[in-house]
C-alpha positions in Angstrom: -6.4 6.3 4.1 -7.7 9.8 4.5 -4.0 11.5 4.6 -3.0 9.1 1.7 -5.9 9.8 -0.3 -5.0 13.6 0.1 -1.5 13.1 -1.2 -1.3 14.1 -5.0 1.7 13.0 -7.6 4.9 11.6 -6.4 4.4 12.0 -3.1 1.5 9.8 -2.9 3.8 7.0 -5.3 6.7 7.5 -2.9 4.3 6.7 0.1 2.9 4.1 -1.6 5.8 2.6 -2.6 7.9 3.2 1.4 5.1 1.4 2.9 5.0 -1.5 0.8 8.8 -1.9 1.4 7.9 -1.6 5.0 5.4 -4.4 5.1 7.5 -6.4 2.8 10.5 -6.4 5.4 8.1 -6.8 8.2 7.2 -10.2 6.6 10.6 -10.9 5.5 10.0 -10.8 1.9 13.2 -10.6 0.2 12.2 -10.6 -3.4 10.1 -7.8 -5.4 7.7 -8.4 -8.2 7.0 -5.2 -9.9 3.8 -6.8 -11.3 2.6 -8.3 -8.5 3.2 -5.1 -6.1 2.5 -2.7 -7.8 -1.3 -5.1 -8.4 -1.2 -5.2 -4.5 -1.1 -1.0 -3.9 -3.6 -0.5 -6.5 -6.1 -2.5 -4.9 -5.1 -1.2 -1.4 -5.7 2.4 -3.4 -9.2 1.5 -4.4 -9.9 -0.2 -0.7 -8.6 3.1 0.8 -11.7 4.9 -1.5 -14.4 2.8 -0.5 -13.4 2.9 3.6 -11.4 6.3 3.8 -11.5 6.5 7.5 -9.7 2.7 7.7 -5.5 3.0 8.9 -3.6 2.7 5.6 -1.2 0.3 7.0 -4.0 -2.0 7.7 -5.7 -2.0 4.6 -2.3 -2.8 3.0 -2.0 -5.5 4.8 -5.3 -7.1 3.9 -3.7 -7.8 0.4 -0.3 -9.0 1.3 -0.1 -12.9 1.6 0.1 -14.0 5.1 
């Protein structure tokens, strides 16, 4: 979360938004919800600022539907 945190601008938002893919094809989500994702990185952004030292990847995870 550190490293993320760091990121400033687009290159943050292009993270952000390559990771979410990611996970999404990991779980075989074939459908994207603007709304709903982009509700899904904001909280893993504000997660990532409380526990900076937690992996990125799984705090991400922690908000995507099992």
């Amino acid at each position: 979360c550190a490293e993320l945190l760091a990121e400033q601008g687009q290159t943050r938002d292009r993270l952000l938004i390559y990771l979410n893919g990611y996970i999404n094809g990991v779980r075989g989500q074939k459908v994207w919800d603007e709304k709903v994702e982009g509700e899904r990185i904001e909280q893993a952004v504000m997660e990532c600022k409380t526990a900076s030292t937690k992996p990125v990847l799984d705090v991400l995870r922690g908000f995507w539907p099992r």
